[in-house]
C-alpha positions in Angstrom: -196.8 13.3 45.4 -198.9 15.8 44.7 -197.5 16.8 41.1 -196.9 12.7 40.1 -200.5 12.1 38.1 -200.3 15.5 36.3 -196.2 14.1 34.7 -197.7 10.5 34.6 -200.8 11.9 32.4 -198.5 14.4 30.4 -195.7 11.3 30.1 -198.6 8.9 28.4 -200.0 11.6 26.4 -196.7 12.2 25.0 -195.7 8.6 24.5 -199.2 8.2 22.6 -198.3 11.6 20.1 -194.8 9.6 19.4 -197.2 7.0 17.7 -199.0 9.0 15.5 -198.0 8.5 11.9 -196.5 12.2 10.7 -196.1 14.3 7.7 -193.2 12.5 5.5 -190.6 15.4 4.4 -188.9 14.5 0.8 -186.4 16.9 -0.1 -185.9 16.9 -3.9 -182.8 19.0 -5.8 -181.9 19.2 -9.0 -178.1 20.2 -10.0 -177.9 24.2 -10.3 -181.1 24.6 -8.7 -182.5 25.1 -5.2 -183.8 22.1 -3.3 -187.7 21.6 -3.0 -189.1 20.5 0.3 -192.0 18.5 -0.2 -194.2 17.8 3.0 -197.3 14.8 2.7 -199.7 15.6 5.3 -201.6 12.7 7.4 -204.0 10.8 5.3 -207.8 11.8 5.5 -209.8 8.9 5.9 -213.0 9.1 3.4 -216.4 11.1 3.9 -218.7 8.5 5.4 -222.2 7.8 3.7 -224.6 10.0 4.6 -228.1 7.3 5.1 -230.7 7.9 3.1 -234.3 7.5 3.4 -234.5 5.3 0.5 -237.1 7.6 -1.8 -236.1 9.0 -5.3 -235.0 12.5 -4.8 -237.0 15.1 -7.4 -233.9 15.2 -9.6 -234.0 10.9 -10.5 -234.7 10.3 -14.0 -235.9 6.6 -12.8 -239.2 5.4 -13.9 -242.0 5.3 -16.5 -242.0 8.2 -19.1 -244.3 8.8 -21.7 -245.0 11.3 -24.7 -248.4 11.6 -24.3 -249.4 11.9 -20.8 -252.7 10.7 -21.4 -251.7 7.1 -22.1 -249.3 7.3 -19.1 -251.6 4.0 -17.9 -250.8 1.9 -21.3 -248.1 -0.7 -21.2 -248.2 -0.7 -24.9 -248.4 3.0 -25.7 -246.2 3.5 -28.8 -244.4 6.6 -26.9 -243.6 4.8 -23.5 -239.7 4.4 -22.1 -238.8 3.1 -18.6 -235.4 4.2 -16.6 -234.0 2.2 -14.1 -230.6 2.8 -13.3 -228.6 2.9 -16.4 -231.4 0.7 -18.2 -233.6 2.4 -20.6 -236.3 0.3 -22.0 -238.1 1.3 -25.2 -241.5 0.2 -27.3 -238.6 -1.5 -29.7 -235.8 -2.3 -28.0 -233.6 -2.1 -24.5 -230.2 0.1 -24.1 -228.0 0.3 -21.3 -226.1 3.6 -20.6 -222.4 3.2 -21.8 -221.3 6.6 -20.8 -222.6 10.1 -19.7 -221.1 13.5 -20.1 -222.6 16.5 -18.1 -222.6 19.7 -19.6 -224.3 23.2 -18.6 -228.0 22.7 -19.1 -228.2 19.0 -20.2 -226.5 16.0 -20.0 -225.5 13.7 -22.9 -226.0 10.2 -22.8 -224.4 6.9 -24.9 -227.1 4.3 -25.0 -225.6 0.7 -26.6 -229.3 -1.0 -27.3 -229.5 -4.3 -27.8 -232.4 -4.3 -31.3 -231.7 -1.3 -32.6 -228.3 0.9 -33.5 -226.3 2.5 -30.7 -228.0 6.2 -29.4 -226.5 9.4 -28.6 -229.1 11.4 -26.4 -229.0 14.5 -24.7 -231.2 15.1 -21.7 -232.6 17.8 -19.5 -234.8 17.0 -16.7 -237.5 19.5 -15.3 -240.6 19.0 -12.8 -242.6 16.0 -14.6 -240.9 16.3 -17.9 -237.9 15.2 -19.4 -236.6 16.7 -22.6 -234.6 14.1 -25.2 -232.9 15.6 -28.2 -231.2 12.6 -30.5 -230.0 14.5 -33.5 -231.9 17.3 -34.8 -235.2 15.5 -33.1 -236.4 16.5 -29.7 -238.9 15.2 -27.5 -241.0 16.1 -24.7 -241.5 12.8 -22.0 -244.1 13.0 -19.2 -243.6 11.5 -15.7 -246.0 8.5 -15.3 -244.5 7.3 -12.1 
């Protein structure tokens, strides 16, 4: 009596493990050749979000820019550009990223604008400024917000 609920416990612990979805096992061979075991493992079930608090980490290009900081205020400062999200709103005209390719130091943008001819931009981001080369043209953008 005494050993009965240890061999019940281990009998449902093993039932449970007979359950569990395994490794699948396909054996592949090709005429001449050795067969190839190949061996799936489990499924792992995605990393789940990690909460945030909701603020704009120091690396978020979102906001208002500006190429002279002073007029950082102005709503209709010549040199002003908004970000939000994949929106980028100009004095002249509004373009929505269409693609983005990163690369070592900056990141290159496809901009299809709505008034104005399609843009290809590459951006680097430091502390307050963000860096916009179009061409052979390159401008300096102050963080207003």
């Amino acid at each position: 009596m005494t050993y009965l609920k240890p061999a019940l416990a281990l009998a449902a612990a093993m039932s449970l493990t007979a359950c569990m979805p395994g490794a699948t096992t396909t054996t592949i061979s090709t005429p001449g050749e050795e067969p190839v075991v190949v061996v799936d493992g489990p499924p792992i079930a995605p990393a789940a979000p990690v909460a945030t608090s909701g603020v704009e980490g120091a690396d978020s290009m979102n906001g208002t820019w500006n190429l002279v900081a002073s007029q950082c205020g102005d709503p209709a400062s010549e040199g002003r550009m908004v970000i939000a999200g994949n929106k980028f709103t100009f004095p002249t005209t509004e373009c929505t990223a269409t693609g983005a390719e990163v690369q070592t130091n900056y990141t290159s943008l496809t901009l299809g604008c709505s008034s104005a001819e399609n843009r290809q931009l590459n951006v680097s981001l430091r502390p307050g400024r963000l860096r916009v080369t179009e061409g052979a043209t390159t401008l300096t953008y102050y963080q207003c917000s």
